[in-house]
Gaussian input, Z-matrix of N, CA and C with variables (Angstrom, degrees):
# hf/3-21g

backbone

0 1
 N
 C     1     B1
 C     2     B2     1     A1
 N     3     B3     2     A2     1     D1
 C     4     B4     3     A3     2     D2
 C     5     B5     4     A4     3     D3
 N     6     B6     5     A5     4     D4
 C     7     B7     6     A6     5     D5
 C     8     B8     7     A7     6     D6
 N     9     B9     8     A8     7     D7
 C    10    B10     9     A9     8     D8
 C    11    B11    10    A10     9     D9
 N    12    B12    11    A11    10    D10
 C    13    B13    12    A12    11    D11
 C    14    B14    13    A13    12    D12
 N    15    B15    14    A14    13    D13
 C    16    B16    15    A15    14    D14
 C    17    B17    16    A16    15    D15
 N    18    B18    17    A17    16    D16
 C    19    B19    18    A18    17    D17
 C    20    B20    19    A19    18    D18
 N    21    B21    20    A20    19    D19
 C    22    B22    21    A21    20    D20
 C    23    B23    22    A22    21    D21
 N    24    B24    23    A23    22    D22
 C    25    B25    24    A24    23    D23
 C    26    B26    25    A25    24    D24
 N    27    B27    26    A26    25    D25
 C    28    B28    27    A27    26    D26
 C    29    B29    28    A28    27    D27
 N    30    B30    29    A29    28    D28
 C    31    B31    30    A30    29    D29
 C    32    B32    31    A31    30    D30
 N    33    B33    32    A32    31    D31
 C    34    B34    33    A33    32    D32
 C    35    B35    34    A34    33    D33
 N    36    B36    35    A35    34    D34
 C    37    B37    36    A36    35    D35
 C    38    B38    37    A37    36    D36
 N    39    B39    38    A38    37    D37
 C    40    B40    39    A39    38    D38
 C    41    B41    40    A40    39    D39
 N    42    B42    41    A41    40    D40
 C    43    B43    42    A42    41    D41
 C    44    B44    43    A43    42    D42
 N    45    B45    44    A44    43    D43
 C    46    B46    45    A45    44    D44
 C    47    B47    46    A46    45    D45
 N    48    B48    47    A47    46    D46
 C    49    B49    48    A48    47    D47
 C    50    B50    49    A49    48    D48
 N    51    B51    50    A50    49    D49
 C    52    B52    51    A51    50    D50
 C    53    B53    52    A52    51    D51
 N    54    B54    53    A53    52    D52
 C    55    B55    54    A54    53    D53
 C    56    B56    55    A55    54    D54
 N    57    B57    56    A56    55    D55
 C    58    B58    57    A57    56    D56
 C    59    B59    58    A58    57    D57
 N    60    B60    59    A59    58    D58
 C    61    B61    60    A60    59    D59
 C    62    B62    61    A61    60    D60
 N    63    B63    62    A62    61    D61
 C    64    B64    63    A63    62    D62
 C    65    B65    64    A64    63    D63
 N    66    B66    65    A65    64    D64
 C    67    B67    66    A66    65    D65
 C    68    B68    67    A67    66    D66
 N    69    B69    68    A68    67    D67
 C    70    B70    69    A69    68    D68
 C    71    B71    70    A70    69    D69
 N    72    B72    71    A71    70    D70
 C    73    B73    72    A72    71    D71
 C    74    B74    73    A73    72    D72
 N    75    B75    74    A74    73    D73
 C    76    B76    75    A75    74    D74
 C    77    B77    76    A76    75    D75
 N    78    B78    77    A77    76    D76
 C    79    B79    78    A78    77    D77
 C    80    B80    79    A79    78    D78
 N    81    B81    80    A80    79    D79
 C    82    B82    81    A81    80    D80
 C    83    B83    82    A82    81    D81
 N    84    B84    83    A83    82    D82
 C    85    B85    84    A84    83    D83
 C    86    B86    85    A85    84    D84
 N    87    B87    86    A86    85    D85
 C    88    B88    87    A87    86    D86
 C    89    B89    88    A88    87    D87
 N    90    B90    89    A89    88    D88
 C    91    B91    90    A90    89    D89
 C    92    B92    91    A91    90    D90
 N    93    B93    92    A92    91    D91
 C    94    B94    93    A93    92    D92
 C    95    B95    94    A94    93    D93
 N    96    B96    95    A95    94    D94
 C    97    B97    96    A96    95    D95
 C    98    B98    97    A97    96    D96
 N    99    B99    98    A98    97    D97
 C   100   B100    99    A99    98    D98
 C   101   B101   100   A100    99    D99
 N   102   B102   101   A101   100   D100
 C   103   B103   102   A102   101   D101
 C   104   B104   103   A103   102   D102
 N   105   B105   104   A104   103   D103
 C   106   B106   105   A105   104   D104
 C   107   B107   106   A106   105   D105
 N   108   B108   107   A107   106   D106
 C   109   B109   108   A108   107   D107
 C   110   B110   109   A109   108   D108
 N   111   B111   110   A110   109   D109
 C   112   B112   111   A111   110   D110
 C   113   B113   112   A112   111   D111
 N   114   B114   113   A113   112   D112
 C   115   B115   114   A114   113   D113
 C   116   B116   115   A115   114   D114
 N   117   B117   116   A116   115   D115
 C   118   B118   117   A117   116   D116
 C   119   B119   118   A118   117   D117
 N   120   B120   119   A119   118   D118
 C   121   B121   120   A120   119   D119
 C   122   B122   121   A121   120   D120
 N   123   B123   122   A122   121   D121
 C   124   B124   123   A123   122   D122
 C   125   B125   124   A124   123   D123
 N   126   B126   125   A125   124   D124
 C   127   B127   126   A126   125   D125
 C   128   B128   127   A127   126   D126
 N   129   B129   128   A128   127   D127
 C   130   B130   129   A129   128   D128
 C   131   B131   130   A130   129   D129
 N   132   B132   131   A131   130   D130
 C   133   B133   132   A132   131   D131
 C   134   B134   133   A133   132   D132
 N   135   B135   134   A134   133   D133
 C   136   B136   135   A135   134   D134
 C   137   B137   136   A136   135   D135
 N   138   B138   137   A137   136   D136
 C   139   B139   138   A138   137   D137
 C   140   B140   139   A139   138   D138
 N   141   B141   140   A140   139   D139
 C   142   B142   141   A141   140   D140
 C   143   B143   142   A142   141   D141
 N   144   B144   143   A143   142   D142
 C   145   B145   144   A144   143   D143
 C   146   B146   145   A145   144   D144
 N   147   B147   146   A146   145   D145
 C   148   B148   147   A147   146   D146
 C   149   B149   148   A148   147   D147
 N   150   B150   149   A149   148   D148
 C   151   B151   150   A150   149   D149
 C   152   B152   151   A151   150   D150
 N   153   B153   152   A152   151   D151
 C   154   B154   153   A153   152   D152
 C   155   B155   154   A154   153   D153
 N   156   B156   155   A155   154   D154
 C   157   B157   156   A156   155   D155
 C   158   B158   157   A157   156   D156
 N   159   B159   158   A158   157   D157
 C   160   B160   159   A159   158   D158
 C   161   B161   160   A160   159   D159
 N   162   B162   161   A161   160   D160
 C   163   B163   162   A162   161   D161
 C   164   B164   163   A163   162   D162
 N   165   B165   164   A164   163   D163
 C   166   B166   165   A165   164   D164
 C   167   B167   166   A166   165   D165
 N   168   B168   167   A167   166   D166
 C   169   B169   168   A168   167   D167
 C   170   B170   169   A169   168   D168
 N   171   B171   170   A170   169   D169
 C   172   B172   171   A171   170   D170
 C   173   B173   172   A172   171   D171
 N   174   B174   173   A173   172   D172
 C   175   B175   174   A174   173   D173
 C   176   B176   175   A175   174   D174
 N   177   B177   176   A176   175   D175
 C   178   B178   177   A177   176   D176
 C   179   B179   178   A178   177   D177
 N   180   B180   179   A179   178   D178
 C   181   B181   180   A180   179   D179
 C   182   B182   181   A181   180   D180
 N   183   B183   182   A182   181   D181
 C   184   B184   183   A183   182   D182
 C   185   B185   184   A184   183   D183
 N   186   B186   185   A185   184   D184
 C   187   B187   186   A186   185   D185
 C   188   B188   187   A187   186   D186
 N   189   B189   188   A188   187   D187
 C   190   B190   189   A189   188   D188
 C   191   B191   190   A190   189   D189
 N   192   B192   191   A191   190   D190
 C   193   B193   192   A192   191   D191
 C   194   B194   193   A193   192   D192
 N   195   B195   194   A194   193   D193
 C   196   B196   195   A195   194   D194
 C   197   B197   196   A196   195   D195
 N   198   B198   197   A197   196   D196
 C   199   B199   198   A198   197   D197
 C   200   B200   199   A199   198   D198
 N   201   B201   200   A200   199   D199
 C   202   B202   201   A201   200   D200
 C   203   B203   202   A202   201   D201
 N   204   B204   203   A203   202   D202
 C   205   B205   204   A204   203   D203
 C   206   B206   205   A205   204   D204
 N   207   B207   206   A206   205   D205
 C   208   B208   207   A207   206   D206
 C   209   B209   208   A208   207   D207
 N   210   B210   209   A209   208   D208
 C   211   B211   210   A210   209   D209
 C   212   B212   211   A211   210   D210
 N   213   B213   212   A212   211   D211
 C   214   B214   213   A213   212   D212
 C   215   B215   214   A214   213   D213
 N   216   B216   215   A215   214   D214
 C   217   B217   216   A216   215   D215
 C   218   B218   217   A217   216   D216
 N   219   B219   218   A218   217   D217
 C   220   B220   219   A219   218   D218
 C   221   B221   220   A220   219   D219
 N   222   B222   221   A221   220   D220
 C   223   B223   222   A222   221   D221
 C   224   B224   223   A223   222   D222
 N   225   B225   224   A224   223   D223
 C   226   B226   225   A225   224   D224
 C   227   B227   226   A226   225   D225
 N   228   B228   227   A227   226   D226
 C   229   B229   228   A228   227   D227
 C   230   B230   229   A229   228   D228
 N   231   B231   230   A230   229   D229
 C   232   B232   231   A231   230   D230
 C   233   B233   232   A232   231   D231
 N   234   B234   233   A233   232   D232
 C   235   B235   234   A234   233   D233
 C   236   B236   235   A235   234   D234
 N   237   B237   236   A236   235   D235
 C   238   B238   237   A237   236   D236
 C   239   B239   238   A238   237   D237
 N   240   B240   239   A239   238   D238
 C   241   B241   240   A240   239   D239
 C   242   B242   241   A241   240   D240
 N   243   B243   242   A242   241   D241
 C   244   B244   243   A243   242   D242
 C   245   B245   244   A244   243   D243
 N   246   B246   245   A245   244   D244
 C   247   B247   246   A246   245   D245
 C   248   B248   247   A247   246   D246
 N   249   B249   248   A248   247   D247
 C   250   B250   249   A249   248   D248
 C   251   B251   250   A250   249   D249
 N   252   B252   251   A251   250   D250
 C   253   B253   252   A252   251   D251
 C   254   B254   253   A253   252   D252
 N   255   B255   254   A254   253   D253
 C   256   B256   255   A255   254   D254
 C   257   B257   256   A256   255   D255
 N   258   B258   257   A257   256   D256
 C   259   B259   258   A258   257   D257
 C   260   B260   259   A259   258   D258

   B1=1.4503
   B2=1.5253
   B3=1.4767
   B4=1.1858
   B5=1.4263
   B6=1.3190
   B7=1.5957
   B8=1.6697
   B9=1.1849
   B10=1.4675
   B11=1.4024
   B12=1.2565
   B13=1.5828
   B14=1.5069
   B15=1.4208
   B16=1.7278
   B17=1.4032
   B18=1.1135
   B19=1.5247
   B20=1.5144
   B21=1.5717
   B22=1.2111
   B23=1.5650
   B24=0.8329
   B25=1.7100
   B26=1.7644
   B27=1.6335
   B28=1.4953
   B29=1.8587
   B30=1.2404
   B31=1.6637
   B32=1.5508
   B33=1.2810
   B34=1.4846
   B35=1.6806
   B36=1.5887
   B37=1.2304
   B38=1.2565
   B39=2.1310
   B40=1.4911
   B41=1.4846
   B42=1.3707
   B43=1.6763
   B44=1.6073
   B45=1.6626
   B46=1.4183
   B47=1.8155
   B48=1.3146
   B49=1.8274
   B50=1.4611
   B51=1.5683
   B52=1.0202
   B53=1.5686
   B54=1.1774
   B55=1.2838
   B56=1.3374
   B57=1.5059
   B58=1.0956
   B59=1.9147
   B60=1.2582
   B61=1.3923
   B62=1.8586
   B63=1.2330
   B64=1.1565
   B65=1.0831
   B66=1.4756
   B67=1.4267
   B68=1.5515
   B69=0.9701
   B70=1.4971
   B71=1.2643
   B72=1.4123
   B73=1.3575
   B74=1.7187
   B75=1.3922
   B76=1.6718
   B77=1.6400
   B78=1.3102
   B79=1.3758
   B80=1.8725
   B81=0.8890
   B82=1.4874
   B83=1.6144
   B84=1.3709
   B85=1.8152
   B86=1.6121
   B87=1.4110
   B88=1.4149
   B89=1.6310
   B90=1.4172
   B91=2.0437
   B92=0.9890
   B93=1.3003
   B94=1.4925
   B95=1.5476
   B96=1.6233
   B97=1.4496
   B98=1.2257
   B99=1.1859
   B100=1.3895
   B101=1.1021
   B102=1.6927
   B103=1.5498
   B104=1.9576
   B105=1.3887
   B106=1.3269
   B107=1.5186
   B108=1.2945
   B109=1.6519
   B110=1.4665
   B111=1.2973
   B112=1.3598
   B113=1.2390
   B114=1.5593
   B115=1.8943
   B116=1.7881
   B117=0.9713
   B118=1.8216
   B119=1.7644
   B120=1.3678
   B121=1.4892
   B122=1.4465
   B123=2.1394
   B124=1.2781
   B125=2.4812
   B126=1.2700
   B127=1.0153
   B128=1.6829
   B129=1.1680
   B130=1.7557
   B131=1.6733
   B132=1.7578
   B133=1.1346
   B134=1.6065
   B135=1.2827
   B136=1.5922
   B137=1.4464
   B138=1.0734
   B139=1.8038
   B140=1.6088
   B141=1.1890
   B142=1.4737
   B143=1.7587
   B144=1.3015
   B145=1.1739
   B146=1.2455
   B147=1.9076
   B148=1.8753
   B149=1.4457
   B150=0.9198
   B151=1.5856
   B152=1.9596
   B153=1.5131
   B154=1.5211
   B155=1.9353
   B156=0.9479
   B157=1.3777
   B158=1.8929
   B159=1.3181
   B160=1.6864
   B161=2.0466
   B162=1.3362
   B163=2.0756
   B164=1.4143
   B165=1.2298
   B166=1.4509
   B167=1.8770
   B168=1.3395
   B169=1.3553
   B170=2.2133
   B171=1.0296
   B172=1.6882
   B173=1.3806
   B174=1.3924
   B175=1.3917
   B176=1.3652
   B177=1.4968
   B178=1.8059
   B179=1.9185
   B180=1.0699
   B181=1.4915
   B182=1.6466
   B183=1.2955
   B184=1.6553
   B185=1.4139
   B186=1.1389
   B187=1.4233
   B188=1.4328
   B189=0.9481
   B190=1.2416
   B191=1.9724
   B192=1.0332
   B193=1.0221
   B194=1.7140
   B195=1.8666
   B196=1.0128
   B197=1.3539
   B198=1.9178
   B199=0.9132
   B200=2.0417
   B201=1.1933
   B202=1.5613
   B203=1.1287
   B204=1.3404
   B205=1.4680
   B206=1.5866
   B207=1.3458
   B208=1.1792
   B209=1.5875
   B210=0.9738
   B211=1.9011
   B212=1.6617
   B213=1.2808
   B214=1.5858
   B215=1.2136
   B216=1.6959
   B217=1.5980
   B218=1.4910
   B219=1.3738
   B220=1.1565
   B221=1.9681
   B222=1.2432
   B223=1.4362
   B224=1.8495
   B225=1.5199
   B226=1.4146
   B227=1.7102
   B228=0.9439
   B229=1.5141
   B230=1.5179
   B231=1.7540
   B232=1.2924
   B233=1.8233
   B234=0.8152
   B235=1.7569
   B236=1.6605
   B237=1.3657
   B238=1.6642
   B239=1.6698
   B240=1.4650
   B241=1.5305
   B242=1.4819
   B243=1.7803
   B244=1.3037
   B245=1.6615
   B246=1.5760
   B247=1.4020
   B248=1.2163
   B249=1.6198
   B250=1.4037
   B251=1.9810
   B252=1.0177
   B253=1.6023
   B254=1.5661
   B255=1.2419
   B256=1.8270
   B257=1.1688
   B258=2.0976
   B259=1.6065
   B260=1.5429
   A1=110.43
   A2=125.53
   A3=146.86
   A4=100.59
   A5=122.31
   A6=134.88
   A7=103.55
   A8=118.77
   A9=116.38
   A10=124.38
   A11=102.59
   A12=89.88
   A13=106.92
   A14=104.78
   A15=102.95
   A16=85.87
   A17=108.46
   A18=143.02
   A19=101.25
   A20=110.93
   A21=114.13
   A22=119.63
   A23=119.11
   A24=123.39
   A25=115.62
   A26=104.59
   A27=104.09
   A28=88.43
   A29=104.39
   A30=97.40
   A31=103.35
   A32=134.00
   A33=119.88
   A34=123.97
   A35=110.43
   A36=86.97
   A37=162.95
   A38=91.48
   A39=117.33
   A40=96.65
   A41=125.98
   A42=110.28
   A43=127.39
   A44=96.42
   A45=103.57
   A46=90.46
   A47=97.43
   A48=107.23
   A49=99.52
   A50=151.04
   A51=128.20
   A52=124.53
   A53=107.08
   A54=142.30
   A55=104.46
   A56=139.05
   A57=134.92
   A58=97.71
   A59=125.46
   A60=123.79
   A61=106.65
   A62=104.81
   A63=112.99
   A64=132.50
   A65=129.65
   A66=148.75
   A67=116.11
   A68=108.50
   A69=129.71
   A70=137.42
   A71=108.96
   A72=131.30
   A73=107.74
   A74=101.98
   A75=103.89
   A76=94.01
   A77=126.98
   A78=121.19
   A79=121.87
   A80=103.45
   A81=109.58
   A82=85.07
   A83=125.95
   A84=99.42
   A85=95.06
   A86=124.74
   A87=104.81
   A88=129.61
   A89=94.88
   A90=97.89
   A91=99.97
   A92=150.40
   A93=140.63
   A94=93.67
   A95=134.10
   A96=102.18
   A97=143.75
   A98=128.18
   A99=156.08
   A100=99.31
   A101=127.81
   A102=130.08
   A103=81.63
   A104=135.52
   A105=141.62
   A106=105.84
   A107=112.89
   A108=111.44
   A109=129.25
   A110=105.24
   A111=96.92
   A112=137.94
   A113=86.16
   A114=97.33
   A115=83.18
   A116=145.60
   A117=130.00
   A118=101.79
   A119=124.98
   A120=124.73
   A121=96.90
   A122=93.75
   A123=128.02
   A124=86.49
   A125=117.00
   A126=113.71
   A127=123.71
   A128=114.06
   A129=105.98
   A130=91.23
   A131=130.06
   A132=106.64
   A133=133.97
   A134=101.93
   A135=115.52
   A136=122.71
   A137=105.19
   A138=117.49
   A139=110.36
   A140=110.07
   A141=112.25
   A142=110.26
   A143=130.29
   A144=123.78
   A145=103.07
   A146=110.95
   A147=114.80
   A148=81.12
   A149=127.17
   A150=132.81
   A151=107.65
   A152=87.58
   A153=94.91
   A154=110.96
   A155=88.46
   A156=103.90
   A157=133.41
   A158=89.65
   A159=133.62
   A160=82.67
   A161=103.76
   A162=102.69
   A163=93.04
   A164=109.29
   A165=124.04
   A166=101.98
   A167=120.10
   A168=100.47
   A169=85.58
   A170=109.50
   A171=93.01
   A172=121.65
   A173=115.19
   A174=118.67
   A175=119.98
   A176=104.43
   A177=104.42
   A178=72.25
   A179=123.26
   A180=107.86
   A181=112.79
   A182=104.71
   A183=82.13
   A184=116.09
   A185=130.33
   A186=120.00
   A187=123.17
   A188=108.28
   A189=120.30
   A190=108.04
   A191=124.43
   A192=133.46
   A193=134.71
   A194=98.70
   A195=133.30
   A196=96.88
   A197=134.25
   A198=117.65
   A199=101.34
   A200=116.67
   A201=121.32
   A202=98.04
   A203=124.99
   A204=155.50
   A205=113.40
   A206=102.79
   A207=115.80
   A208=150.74
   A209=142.54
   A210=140.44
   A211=83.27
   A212=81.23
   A213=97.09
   A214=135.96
   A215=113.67
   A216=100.40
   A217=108.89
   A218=97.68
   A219=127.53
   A220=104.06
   A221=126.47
   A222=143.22
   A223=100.45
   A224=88.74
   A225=115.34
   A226=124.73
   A227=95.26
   A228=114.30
   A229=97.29
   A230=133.81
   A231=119.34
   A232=113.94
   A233=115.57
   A234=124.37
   A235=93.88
   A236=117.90
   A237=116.51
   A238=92.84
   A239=115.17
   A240=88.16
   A241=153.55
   A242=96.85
   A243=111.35
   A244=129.25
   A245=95.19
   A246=94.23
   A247=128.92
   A248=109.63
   A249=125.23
   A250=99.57
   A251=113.94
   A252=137.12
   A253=96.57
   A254=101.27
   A255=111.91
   A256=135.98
   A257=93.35
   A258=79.59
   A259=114.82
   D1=157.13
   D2=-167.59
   D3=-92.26
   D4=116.58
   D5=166.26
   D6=-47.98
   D7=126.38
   D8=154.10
   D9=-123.06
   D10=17.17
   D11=172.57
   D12=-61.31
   D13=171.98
   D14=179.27
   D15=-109.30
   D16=163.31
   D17=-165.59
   D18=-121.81
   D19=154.30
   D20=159.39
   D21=-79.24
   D22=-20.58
   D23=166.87
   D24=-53.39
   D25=-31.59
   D26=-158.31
   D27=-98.75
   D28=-42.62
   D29=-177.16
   D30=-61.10
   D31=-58.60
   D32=166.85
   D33=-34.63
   D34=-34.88
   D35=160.48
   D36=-113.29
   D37=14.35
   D38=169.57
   D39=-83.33
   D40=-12.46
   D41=165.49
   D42=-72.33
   D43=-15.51
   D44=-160.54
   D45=-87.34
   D46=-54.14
   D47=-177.48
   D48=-57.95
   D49=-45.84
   D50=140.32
   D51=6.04
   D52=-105.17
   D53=178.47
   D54=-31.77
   D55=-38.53
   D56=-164.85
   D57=-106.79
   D58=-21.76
   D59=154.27
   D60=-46.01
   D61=-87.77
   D62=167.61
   D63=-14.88
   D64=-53.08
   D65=141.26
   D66=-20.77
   D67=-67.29
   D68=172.00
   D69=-55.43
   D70=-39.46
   D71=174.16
   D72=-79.38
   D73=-21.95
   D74=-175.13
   D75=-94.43
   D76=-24.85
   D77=159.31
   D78=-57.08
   D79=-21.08
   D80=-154.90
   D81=-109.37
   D82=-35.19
   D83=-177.18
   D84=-88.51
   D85=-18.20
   D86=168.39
   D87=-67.15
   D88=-16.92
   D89=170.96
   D90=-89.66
   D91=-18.98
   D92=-163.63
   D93=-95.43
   D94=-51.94
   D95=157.76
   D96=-43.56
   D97=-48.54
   D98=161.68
   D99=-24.29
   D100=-58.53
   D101=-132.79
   D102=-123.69
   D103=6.65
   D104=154.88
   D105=-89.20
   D106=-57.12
   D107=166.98
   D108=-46.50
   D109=-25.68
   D110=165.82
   D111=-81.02
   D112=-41.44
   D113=-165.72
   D114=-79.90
   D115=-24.84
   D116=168.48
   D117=-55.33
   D118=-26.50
   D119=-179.92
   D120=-45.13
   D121=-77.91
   D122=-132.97
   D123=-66.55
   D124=-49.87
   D125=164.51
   D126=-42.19
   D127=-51.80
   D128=168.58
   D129=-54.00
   D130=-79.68
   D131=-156.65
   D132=-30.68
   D133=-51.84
   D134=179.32
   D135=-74.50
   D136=5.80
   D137=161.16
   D138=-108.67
   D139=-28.74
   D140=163.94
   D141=-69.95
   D142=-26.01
   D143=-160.18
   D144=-107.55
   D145=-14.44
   D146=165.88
   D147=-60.53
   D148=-72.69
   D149=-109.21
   D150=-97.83
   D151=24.46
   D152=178.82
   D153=55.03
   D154=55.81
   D155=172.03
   D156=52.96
   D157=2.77
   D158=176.47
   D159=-48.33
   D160=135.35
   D161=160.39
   D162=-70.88
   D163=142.95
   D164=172.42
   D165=-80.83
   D166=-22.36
   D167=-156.16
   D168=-100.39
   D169=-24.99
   D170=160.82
   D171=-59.99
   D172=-50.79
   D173=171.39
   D174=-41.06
   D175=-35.43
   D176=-162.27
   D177=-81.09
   D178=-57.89
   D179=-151.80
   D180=-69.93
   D181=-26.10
   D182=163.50
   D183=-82.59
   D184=-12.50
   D185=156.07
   D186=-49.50
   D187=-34.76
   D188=-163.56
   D189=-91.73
   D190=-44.17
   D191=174.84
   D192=-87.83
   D193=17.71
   D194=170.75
   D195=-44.73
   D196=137.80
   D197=168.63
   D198=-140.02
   D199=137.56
   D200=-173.70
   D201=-37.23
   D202=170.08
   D203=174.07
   D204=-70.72
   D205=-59.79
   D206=153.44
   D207=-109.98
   D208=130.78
   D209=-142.29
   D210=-75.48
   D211=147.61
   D212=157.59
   D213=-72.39
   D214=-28.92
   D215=157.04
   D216=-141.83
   D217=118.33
   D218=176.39
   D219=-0.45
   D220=163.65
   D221=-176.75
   D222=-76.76
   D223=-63.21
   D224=-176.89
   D225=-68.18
   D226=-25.72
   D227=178.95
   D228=-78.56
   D229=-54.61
   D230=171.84
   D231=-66.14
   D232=-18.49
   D233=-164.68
   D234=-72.27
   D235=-44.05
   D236=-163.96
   D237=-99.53
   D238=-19.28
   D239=155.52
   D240=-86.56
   D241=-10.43
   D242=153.57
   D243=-65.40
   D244=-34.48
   D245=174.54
   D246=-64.25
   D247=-27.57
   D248=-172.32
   D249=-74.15
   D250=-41.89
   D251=170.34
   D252=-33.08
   D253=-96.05
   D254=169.61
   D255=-13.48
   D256=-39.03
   D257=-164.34
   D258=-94.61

């Protein structure tokens, strides 16, 4: 039969292979930002260069912050319902 006690030799070196996972994995989410940061660059550029040179990220925000002509509820309509609240 096969000894299984653990040894101090073997726990030192599932700490070491540990440690070097770990290592690695913190390498690998630092290129995957890196290599997300860019291509978000190279994407603004080429929406800047559709869009006749317009910033793409104003565009998105005044798109976005489009607001109706007119409010949805009236000025006056909240004013007499606070009052009514109060009294």
């Amino acid at each position: 039969m096969a000894d299984t006690t653990i040894t101090s030799e073997m726990k030192r070196h599932a700490v070491i292979v540990s440690r070097k996972v770990i290592h690695s994995s913190l390498e690998i989410v630092e290129f995957l930002k890196v290599v997300r940061s860019c291509i978000c660059k190279f994407e603004r550029q080429l929406l800047n260069e559709k869009n006749g040179g317009e910033l793409a990220v104003t565009r998105k925000r005044t798109e976005h912050c489009q607001h109706p002509d007119s409010p949805t509820h009236p000025l006056t309509h909240s004013i007499t319902d606070s009052e009514h609240l109060s009294l």
